[in-house]
PyMOL Python script that loads the backbone (N, CA, C, O; Angstrom):
from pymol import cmd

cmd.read_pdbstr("""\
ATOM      1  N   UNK A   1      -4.732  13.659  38.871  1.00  0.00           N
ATOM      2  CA  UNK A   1      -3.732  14.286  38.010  1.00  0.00           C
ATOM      3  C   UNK A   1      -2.981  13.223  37.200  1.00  0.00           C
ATOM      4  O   UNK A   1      -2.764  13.316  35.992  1.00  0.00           O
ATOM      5  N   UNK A   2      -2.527  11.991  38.151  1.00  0.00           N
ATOM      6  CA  UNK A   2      -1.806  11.329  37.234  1.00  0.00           C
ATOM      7  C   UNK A   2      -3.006  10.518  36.002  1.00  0.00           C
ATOM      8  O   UNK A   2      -2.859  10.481  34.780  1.00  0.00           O
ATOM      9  N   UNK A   3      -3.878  10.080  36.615  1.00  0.00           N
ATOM     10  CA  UNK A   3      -4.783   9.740  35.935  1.00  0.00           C
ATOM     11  C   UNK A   3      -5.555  10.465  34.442  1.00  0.00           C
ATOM     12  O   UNK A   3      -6.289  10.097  33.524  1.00  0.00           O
ATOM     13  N   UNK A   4      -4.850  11.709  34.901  1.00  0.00           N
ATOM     14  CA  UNK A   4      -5.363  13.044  32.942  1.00  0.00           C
ATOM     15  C   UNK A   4      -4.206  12.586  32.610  1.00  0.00           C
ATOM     16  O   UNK A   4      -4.330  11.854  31.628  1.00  0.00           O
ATOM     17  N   UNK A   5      -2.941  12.685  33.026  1.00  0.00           N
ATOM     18  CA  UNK A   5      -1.713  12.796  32.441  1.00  0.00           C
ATOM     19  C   UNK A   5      -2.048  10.879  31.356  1.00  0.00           C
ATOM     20  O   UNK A   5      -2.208  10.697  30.149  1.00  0.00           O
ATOM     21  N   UNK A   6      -2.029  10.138  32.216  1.00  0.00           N
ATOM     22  CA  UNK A   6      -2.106   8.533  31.334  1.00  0.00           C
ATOM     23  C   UNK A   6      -3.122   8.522  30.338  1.00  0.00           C
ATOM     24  O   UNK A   6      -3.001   7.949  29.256  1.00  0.00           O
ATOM     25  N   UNK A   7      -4.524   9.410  30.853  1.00  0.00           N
ATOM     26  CA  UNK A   7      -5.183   9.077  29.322  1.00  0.00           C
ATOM     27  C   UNK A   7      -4.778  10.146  28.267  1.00  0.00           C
ATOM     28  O   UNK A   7      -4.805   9.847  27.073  1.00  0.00           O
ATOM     29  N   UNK A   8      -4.450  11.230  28.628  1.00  0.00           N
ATOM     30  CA  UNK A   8      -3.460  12.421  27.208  1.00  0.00           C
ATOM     31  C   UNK A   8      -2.214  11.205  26.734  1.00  0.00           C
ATOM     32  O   UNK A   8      -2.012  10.705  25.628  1.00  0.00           O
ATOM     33  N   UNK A   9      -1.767  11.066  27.564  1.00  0.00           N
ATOM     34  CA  UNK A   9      -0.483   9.866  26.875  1.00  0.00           C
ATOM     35  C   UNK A   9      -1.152   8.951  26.152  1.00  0.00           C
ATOM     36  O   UNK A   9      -0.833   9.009  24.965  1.00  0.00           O
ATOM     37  N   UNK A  10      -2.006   8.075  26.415  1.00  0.00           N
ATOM     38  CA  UNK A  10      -3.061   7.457  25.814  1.00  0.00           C
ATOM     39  C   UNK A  10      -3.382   7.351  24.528  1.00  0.00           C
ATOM     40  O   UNK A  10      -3.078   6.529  23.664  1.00  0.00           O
ATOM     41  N   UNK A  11      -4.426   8.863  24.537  1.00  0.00           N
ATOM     42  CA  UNK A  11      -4.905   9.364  23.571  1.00  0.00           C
ATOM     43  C   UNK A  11      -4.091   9.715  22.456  1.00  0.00           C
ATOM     44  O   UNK A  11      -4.515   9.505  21.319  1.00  0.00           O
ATOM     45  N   UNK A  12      -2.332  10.517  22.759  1.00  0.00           N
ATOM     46  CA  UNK A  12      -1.550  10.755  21.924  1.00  0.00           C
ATOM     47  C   UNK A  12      -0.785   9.430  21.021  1.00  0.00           C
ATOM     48  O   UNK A  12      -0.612   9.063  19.859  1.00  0.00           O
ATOM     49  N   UNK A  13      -0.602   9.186  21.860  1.00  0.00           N
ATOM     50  CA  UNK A  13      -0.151   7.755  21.545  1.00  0.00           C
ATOM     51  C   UNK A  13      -1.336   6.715  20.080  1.00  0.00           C
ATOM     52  O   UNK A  13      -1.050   6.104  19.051  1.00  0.00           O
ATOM     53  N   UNK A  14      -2.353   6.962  20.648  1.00  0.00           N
ATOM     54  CA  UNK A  14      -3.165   6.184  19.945  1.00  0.00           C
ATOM     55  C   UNK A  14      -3.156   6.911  18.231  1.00  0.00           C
ATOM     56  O   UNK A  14      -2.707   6.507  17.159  1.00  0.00           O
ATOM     57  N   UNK A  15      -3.802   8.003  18.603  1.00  0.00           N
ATOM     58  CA  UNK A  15      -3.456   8.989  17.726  1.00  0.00           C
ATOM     59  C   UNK A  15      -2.308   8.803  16.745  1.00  0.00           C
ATOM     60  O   UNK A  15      -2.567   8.649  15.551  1.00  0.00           O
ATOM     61  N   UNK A  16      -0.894   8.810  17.239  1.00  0.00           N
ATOM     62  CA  UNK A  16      -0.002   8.615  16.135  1.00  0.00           C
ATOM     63  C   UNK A  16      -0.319   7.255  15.392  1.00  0.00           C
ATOM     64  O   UNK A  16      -0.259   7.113  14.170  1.00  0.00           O
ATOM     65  N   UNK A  17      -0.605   6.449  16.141  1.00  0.00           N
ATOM     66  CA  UNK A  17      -0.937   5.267  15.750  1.00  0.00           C
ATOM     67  C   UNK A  17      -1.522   5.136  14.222  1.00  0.00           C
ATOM     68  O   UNK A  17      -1.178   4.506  13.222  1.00  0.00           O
ATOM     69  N   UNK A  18      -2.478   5.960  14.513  1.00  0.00           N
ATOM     70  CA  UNK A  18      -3.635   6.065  13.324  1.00  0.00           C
ATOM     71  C   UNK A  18      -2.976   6.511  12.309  1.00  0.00           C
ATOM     72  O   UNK A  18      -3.386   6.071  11.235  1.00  0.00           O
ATOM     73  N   UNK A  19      -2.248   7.104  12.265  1.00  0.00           N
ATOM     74  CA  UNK A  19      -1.528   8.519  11.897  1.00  0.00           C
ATOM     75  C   UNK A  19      -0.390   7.570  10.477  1.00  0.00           C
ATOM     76  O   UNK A  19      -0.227   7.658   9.260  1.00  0.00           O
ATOM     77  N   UNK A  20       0.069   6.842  11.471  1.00  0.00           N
ATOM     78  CA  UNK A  20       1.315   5.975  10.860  1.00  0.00           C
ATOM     79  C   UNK A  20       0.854   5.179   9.964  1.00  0.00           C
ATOM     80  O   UNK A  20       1.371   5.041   8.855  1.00  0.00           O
ATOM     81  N   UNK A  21      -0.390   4.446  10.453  1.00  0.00           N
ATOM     82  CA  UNK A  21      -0.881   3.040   9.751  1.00  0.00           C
ATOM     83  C   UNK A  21      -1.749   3.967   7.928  1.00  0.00           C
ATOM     84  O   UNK A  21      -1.705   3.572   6.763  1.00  0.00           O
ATOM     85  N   UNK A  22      -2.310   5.038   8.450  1.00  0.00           N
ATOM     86  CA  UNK A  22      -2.913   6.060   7.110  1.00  0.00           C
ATOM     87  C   UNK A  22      -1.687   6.397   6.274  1.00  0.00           C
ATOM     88  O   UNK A  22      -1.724   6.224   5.056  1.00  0.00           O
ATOM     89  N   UNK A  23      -0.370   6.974   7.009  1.00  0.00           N
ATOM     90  CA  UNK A  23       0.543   7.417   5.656  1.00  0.00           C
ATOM     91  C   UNK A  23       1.184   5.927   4.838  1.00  0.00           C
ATOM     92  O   UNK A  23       1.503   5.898   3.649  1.00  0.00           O
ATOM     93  N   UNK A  24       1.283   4.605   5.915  1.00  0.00           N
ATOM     94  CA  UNK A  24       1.745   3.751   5.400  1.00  0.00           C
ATOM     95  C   UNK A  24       0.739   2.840   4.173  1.00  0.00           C
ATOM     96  O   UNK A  24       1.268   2.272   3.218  1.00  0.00           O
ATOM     97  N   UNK A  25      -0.509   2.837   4.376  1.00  0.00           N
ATOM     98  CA  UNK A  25      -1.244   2.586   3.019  1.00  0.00           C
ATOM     99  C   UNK A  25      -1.017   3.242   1.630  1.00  0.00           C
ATOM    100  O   UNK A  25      -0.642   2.586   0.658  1.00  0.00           O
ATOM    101  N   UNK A  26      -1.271   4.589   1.593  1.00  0.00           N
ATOM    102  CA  UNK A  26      -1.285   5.069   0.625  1.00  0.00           C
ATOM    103  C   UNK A  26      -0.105   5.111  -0.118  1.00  0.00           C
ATOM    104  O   UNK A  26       1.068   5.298   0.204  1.00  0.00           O
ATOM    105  N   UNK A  27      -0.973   4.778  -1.770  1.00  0.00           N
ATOM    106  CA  UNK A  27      -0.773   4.914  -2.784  1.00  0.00           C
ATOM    107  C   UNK A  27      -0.690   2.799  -2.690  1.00  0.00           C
ATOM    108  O   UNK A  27       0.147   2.239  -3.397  1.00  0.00           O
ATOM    109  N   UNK A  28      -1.206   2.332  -2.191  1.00  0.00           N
ATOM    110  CA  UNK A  28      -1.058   0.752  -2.234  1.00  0.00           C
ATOM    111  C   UNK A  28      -2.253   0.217  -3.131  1.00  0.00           C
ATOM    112  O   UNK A  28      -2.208  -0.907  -3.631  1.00  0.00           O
ATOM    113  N   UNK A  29      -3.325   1.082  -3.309  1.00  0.00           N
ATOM    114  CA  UNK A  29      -4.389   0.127  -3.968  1.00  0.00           C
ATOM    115  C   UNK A  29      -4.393   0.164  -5.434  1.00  0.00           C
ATOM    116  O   UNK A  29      -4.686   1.149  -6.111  1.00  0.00           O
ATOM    117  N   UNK A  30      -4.125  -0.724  -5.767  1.00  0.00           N
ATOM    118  CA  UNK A  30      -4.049  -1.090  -7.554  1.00  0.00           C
ATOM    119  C   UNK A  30      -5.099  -1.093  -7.781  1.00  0.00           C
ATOM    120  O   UNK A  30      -6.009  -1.360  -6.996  1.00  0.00           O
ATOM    121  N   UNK A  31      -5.199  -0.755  -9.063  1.00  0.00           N
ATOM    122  CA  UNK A  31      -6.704  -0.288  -9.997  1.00  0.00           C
ATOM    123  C   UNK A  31      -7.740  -0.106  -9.310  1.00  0.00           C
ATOM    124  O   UNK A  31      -8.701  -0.747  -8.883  1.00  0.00           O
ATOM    125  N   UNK A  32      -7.240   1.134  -9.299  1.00  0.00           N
ATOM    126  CA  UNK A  32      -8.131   2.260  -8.316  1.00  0.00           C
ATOM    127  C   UNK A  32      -9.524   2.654  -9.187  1.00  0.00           C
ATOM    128  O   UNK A  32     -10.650   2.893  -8.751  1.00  0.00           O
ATOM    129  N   UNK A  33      -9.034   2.632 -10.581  1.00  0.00           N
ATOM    130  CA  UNK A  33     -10.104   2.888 -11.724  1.00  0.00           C
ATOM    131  C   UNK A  33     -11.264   2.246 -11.941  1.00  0.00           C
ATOM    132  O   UNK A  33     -12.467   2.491 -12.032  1.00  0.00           O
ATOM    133  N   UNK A  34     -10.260   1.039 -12.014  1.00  0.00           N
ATOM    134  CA  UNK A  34     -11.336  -0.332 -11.890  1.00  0.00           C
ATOM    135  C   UNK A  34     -12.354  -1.099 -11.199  1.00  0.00           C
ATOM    136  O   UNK A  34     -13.178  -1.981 -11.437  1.00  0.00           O
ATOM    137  N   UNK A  35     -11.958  -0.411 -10.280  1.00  0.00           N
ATOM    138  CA  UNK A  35     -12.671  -0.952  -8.951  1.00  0.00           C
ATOM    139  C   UNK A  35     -13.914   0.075  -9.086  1.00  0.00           C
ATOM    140  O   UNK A  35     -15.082  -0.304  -9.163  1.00  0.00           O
ATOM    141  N   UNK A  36     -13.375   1.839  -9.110  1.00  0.00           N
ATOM    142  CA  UNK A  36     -14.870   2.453  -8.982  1.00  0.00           C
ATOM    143  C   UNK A  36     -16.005   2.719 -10.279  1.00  0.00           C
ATOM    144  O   UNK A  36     -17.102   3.277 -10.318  1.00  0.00           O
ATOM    145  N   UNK A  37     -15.208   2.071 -11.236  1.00  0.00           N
ATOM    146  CA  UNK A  37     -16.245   1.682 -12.424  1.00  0.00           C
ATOM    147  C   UNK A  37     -17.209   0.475 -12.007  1.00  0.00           C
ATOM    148  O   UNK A  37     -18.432   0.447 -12.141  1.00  0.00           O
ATOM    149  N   UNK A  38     -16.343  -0.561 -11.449  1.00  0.00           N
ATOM    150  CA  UNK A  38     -17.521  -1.742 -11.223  1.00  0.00           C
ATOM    151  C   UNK A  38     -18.338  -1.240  -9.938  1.00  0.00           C
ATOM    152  O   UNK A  38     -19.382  -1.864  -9.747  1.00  0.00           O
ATOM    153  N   UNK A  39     -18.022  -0.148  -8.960  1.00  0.00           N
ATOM    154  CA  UNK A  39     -18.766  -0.250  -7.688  1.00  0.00           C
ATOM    155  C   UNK A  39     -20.117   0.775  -8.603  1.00  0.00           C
ATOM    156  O   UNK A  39     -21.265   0.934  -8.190  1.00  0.00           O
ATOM    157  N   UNK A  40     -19.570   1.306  -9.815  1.00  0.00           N
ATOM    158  CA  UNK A  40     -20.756   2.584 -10.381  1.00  0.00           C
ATOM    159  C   UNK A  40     -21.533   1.416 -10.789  1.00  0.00           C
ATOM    160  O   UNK A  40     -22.628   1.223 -10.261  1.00  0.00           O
ATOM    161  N   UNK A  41     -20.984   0.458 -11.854  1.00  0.00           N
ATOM    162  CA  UNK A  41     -21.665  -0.187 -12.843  1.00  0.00           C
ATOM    163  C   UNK A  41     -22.958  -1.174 -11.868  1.00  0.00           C
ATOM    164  O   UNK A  41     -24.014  -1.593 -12.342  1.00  0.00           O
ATOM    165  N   UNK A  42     -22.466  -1.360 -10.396  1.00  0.00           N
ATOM    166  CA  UNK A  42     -22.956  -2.329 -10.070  1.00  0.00           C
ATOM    167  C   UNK A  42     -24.048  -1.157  -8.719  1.00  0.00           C
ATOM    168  O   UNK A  42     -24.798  -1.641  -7.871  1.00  0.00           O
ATOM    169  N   UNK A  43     -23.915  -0.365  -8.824  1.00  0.00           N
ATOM    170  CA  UNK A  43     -24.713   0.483  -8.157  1.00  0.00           C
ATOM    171  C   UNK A  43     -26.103   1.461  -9.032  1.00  0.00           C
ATOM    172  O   UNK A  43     -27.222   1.754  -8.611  1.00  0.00           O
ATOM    173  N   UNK A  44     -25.461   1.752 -10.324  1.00  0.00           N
ATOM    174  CA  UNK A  44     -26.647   2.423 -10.965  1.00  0.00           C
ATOM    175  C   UNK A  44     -26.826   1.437 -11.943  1.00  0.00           C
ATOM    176  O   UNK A  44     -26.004   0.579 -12.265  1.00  0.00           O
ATOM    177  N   UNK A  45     -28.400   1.681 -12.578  1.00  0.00           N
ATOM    178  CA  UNK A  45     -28.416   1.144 -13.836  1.00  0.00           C
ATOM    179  C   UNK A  45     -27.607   2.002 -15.018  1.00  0.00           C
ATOM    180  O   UNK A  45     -27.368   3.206 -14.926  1.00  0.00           O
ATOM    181  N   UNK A  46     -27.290   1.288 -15.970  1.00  0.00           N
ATOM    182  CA  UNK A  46     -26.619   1.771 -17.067  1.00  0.00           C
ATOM    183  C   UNK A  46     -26.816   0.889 -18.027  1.00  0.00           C
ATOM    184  O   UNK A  46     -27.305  -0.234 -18.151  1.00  0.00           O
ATOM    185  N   UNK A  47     -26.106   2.011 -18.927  1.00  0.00           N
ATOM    186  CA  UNK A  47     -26.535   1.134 -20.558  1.00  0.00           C
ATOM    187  C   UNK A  47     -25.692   0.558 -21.233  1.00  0.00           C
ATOM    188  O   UNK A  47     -24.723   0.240 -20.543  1.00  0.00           O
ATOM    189  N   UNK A  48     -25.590   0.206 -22.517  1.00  0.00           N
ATOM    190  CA  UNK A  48     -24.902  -0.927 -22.981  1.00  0.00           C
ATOM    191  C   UNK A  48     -24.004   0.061 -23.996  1.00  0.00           C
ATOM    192  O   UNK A  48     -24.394   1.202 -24.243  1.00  0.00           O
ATOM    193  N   UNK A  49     -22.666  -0.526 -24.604  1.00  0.00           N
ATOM    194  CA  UNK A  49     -21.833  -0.113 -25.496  1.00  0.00           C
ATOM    195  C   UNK A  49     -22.833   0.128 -26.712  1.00  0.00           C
ATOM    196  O   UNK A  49     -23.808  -0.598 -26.906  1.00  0.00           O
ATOM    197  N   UNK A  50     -22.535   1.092 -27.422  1.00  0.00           N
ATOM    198  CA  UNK A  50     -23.992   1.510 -28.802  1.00  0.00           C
ATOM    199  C   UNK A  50     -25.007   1.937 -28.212  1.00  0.00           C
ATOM    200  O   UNK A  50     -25.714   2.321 -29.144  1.00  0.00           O
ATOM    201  N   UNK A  51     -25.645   2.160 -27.114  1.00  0.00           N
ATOM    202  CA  UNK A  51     -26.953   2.515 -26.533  1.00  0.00           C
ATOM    203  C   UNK A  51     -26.782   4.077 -26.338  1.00  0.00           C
ATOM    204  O   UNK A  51     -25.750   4.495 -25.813  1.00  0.00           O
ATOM    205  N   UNK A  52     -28.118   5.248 -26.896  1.00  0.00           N
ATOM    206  CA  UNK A  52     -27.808   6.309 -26.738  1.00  0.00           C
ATOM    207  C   UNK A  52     -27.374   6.836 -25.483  1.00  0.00           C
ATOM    208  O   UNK A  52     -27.573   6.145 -24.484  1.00  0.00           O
ATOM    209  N   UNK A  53     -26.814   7.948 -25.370  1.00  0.00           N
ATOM    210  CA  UNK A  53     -26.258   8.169 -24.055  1.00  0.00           C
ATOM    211  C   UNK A  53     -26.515   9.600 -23.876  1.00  0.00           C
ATOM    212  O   UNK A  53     -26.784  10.198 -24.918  1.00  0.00           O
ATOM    213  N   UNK A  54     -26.487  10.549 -22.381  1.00  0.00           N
ATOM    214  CA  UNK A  54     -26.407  11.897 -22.202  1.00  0.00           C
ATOM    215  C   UNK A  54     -25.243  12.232 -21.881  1.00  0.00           C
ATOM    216  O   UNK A  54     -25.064  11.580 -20.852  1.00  0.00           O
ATOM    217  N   UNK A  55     -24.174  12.909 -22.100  1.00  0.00           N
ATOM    218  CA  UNK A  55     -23.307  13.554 -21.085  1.00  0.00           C
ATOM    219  C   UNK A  55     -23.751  14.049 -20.078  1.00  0.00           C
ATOM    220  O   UNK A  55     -23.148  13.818 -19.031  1.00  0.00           O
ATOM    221  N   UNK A  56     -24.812  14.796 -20.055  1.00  0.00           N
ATOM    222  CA  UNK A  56     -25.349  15.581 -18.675  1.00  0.00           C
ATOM    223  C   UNK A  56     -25.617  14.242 -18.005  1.00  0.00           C
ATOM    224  O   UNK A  56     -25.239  14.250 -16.833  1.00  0.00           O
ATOM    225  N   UNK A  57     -26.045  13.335 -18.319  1.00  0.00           N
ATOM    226  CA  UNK A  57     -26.955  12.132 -17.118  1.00  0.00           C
ATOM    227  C   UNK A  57     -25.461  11.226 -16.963  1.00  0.00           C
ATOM    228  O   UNK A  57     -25.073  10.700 -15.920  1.00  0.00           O
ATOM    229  N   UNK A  58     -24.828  11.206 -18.150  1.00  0.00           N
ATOM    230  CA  UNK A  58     -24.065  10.371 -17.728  1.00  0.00           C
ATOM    231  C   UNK A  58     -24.112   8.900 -17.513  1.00  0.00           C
ATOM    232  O   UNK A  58     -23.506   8.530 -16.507  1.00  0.00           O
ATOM    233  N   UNK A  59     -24.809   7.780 -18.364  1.00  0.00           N
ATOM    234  CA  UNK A  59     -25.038   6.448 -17.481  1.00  0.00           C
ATOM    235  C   UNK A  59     -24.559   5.994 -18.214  1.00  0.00           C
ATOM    236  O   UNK A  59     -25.336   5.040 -18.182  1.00  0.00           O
ATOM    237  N   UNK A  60     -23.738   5.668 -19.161  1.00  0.00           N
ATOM    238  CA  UNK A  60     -23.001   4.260 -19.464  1.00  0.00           C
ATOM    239  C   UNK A  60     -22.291   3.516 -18.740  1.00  0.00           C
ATOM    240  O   UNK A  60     -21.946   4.009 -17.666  1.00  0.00           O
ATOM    241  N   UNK A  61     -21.878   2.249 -19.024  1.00  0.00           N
ATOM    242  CA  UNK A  61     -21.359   1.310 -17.968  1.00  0.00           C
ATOM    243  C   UNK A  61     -20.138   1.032 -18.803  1.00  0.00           C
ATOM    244  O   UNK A  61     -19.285   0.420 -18.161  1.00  0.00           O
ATOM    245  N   UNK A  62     -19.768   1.332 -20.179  1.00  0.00           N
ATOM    246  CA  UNK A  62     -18.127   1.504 -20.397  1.00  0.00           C
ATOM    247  C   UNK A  62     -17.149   2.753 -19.610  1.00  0.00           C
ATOM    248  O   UNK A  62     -15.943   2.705 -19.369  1.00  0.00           O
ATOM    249  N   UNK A  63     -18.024   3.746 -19.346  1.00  0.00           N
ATOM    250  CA  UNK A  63     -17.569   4.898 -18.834  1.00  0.00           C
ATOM    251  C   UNK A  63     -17.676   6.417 -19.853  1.00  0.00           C
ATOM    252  O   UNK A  63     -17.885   7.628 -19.773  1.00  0.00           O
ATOM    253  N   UNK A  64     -17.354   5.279 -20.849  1.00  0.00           N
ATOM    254  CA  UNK A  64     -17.370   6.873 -21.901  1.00  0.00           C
ATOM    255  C   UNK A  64     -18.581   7.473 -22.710  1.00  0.00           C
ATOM    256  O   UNK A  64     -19.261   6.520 -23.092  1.00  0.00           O
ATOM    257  N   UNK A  65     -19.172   8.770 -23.161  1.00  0.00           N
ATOM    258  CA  UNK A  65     -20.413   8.978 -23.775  1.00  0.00           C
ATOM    259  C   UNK A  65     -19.987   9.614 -24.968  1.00  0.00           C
ATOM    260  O   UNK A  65     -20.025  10.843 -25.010  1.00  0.00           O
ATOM    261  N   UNK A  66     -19.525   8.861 -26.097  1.00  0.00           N
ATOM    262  CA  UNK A  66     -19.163   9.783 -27.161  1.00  0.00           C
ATOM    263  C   UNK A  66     -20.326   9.707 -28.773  1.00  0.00           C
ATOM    264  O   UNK A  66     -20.955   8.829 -29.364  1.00  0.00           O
ATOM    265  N   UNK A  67     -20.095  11.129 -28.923  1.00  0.00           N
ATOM    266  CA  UNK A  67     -21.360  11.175 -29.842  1.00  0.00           C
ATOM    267  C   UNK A  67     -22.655  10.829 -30.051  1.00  0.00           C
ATOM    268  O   UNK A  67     -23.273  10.511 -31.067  1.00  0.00           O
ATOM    269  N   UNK A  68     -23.150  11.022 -28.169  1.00  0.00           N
ATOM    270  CA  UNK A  68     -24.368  10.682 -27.838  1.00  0.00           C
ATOM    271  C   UNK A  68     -24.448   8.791 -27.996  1.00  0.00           C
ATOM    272  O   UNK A  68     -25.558   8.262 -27.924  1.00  0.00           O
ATOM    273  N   UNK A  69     -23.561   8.179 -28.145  1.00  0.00           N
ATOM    274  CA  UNK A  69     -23.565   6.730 -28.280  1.00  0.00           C
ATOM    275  C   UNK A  69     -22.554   6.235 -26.873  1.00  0.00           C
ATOM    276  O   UNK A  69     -21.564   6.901 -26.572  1.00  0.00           O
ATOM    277  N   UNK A  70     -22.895   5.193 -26.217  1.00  0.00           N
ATOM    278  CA  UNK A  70     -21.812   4.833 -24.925  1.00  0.00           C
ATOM    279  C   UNK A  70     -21.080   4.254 -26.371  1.00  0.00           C
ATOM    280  O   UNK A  70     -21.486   3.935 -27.488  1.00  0.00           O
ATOM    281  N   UNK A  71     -19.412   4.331 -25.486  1.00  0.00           N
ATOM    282  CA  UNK A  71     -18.633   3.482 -26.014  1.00  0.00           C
ATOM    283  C   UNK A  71     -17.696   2.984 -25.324  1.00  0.00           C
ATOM    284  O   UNK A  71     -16.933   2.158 -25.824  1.00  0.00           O
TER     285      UNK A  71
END
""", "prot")
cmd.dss("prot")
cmd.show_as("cartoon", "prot")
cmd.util.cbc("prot")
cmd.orient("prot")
């Protein structure tokens, strides 16, 4: 008995733990933007600024697809 009771204390305990350290990060990571453009750019191939582009496919590596041209 005492032995459920210490690992529920335990477990709760640990728990907030997690709990505290998750609300205390957020909103801390600067250029949040930036970062998942280079993890895209550096994960798919993509094309170059002026290179035709799809909206549906989506692959430029500036981010934007305007008038069928990346820009």
């Amino acid at each position: 008995m005492k032995l459920t009771c210490m690992v529920i204390v335990a477990v709760l305990l640990l728990t907030a733990c997690q709990l505290i350290t998750a609300d205390d990060s957020r909103g801390t990571q600067k250029h949040r933007t930036l970062r998942s453009k280079t993890k895209l750019s550096m994960s798919t191939r993509c094309k170059a600024a002026g290179k035709p582009c799809s909206r549906i496919a989506y692959n430029c590596c500036t981010g934007s697809c305007r008038s069928g041209k990346c820009g």
